[in-house]
C-alpha distance (Angstrom), angle and dihedral (degrees) to the residues before:
residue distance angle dihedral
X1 . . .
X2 4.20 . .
X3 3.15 123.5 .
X4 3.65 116.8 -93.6
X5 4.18 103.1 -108.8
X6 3.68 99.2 -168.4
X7 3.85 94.0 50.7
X8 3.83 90.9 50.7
X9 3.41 95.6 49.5
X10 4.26 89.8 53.5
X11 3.62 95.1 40.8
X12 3.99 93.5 38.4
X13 4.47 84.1 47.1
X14 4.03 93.3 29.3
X15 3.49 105.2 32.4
X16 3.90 94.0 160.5
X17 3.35 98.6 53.6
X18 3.97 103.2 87.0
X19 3.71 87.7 65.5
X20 4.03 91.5 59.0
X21 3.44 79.5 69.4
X22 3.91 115.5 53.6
X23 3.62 106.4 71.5
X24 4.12 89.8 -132.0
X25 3.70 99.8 39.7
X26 4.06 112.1 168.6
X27 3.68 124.2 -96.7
X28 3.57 97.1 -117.2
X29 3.92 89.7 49.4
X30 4.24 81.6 130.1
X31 3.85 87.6 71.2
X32 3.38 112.7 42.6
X33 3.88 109.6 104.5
X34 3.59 125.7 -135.6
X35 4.33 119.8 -126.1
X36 3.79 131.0 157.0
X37 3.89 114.1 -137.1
X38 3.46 142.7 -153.2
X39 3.75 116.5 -137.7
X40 3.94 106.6 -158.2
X41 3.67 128.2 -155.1
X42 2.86 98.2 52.2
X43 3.52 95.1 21.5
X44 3.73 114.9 -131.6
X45 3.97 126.3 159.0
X46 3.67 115.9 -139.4
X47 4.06 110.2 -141.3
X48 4.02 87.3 -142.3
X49 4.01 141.2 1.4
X50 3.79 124.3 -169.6
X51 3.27 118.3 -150.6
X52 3.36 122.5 -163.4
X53 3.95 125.9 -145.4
X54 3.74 114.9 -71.3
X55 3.80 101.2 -114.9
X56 4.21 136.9 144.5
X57 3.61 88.3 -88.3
X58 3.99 115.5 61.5
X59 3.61 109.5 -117.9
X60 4.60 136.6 -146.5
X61 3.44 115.3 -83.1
X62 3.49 111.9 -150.0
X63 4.24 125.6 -149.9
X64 3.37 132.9 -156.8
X65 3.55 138.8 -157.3
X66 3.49 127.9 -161.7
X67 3.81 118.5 -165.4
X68 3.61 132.0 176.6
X69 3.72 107.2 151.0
X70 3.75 134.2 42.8
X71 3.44 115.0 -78.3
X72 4.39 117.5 177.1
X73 4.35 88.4 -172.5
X74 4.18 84.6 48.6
X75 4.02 91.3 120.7
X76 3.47 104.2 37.2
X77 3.75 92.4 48.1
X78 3.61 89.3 47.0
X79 3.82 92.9 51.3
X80 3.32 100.6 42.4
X81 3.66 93.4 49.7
X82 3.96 94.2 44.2
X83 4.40 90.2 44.7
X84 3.98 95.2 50.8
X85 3.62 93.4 39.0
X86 4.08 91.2 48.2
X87 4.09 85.2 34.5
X88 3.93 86.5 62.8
X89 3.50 104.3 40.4
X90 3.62 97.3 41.4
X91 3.65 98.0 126.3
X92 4.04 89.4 58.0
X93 3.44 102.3 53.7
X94 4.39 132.1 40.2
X95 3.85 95.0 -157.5
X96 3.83 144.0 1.8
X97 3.52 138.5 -146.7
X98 4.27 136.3 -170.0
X99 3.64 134.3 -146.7
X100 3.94 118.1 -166.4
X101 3.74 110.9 -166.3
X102 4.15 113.0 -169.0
X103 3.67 133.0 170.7
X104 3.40 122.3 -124.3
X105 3.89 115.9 -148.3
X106 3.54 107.3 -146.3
X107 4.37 80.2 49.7
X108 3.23 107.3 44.9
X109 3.66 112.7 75.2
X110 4.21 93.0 51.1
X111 3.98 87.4 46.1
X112 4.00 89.5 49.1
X113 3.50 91.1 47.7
X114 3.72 94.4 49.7
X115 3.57 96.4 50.0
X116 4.08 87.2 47.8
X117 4.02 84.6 56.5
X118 3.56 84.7 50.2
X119 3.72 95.2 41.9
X120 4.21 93.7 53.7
X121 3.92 91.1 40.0
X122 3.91 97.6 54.3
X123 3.49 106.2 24.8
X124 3.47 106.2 71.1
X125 4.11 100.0 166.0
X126 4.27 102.6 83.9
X127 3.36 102.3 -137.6
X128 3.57 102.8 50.2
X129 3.92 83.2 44.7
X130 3.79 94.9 55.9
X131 4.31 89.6 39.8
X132 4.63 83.7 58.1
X133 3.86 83.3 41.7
X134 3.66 98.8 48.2
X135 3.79 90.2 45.1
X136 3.91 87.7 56.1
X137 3.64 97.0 50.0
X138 3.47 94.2 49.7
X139 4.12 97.2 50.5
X140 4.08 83.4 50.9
X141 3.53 93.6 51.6
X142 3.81 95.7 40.0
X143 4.57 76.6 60.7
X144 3.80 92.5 45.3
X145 3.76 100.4 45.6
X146 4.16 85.7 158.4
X147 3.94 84.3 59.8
X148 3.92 122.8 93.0
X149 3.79 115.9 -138.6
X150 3.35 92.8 -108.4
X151 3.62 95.7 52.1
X152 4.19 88.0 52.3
X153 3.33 95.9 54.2
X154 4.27 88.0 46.8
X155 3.17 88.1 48.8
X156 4.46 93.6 46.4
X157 4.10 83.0 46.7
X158 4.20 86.9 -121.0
X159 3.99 105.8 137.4
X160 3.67 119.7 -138.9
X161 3.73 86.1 -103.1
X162 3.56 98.1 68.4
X163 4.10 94.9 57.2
X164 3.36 131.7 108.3
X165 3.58 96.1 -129.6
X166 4.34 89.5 60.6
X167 3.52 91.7 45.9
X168 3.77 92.2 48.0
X169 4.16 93.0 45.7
X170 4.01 85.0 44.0
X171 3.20 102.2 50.7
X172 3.58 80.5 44.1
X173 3.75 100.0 53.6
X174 3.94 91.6 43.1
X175 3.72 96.1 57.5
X176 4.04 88.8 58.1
X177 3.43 92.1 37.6
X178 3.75 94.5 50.9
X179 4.19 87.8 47.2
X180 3.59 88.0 51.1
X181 4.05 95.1 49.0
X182 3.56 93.0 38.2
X183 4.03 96.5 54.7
X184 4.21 80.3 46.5
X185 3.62 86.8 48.6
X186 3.37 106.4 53.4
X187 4.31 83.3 65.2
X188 3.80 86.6 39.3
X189 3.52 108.9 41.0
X190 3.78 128.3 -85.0
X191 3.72 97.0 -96.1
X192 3.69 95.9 45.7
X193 3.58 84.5 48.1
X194 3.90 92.7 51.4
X195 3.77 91.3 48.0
X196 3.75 94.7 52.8
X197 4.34 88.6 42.6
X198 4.09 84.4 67.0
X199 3.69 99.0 38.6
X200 4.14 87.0 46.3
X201 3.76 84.3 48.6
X202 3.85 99.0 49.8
X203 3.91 87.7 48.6
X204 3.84 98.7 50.0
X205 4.03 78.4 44.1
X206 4.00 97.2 61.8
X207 4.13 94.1 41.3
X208 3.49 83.3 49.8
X209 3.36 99.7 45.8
X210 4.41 86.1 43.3
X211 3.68 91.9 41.7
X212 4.08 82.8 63.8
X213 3.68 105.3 42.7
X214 4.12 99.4 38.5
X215 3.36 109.2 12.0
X216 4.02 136.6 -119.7
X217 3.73 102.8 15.2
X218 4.14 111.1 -130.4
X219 4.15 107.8 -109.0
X220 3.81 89.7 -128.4
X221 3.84 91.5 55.0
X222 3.93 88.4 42.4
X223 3.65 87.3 56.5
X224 3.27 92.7 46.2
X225 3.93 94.4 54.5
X226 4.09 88.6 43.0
X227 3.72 88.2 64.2
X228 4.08 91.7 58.5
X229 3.35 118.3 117.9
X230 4.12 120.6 -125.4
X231 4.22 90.2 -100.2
X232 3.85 89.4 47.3
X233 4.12 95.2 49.7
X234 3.52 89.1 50.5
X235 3.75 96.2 44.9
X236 4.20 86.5 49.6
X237 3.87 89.7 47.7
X238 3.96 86.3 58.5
X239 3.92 95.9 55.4
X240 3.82 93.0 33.8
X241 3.58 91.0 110.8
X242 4.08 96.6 53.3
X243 3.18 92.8 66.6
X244 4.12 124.6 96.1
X245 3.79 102.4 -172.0
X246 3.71 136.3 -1.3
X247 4.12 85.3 -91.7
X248 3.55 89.1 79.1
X249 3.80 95.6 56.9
X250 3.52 90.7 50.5
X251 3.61 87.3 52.4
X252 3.70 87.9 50.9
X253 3.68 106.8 39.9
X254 3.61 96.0 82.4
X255 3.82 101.8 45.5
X256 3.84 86.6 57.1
X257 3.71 91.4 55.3
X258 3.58 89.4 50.7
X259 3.78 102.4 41.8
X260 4.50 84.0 54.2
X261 3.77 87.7 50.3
């Protein structure tokens, strides 16, 4: 069975946090150090093995089990990969102890969306915000494997504006647009040159952003979208996400130029 990658990457970036949840975790819980092993012979791959500091006195190791999906072997696969790790490493460790974490589905999206509340009320730096949030969204969509991404993060209440993956295409599209409007600018006048930098940036933004969801945009409907103003790119990045196919923004296109009239 693979290795879980979302759980390594929060136990490898958090490796505290399994302790916050046993309700006797050890007092040196700050210096255990997180690794994922490989049992051979059989082969199995443990999701998460806590090892604690290397002192005179052998230490707990503590397990953990991640698991998402239905699995009927779950127990015996657990055991026997807990046993013949603990079996060959007896001499380093005086005890042992396992944690099996599991999603339940009927749960899981009103505990994802409470830890997202959490997540945008006590985090206030953005990227580590959008890393917690990004972790979340995965997990839930790693449950709802019929689910599109879009449709998890609907269904979690995060808009496409709060992802990683917009902020890393605008940041993205505003650094060429900015070169573009600043070479412009510098025959135009630096503020000019600004102003058309964001507006460049917010249209190489949206035929990104198209480009991903439906494919090759048409030329006629990119120079439609080129001739947006600022307001209107901004108001199309907010109902991106309504649309299902590049009809719809067709469709739409004209009502927003007559609605800013």
């Amino acid at each position: 069975m693979r290795r879980d990658s979302i759980s390594y990457y929060l136990f490898q970036t958090y490796p505290t946090i399994l302790f916050e949840l046993l309700p006797n975790p050890p007092a040196n819980a700050a210096n255990y150090r997180f690794d994922s092993v490989a049992v051979k012979e059989p082969k199995f791959e443990i999701d998460g093995v806590f090892l604690p500091p290397e002192t005179e006195t052998p230490g707990v190791v503590y397990f953990c089990e991640v698991q998402f999906q239905k699995d009927e072997r779950l127990y015996e696969r657990l055991f026997g990969e807990l046993f013949l790790y603990f079996y060959r490493n007896r001499e380093r460790f005086q005890d042992w102890q396992a944690v099996l974490i599991t999603l339940k589905q009927n749960k899981a999206p009103a505990a994802a969306r409470y830890l997202i509340n959490r997540c945008q009320q006590e985090l206030p730096e953005p990227t580590a915000r959008r890393g917690i949030m990004e972790i979340i969204t995965t997990i839930i969509s790693y449950r709802f494997t019929r689910l599109s991404r879009v449709e998890i993060e609907a269904m979690l209440g995060i808009s496409f504006q709060q992802t990683r993956l917009y902020e890393e295409l605008r940041e993205e599209a505003t650094e060429l647009g900015m070169q573009q409007g600043m070479q412009q600018g510098m025959q135009q006048g630096m503020q000019q040159g600004k102003q058309q930098g964001k507006q460049e940036g917010e249209i190489n933004l949206i035929l990104r952003l198209l480009s991903k969801r439906f494919g090759e945009v048409p030329s006629q409907l990119k120079m439609q979208i080129e001739k947006l103003s600022l307001e209107q790119l901004e108001a199309l990045t907010e109902v991106f996400l309504d649309f299902a196919s590049l009809d719809n923004l067709v469709v739409w296109l004209p009502h927003l130029e007559i609605s800013q009239k």
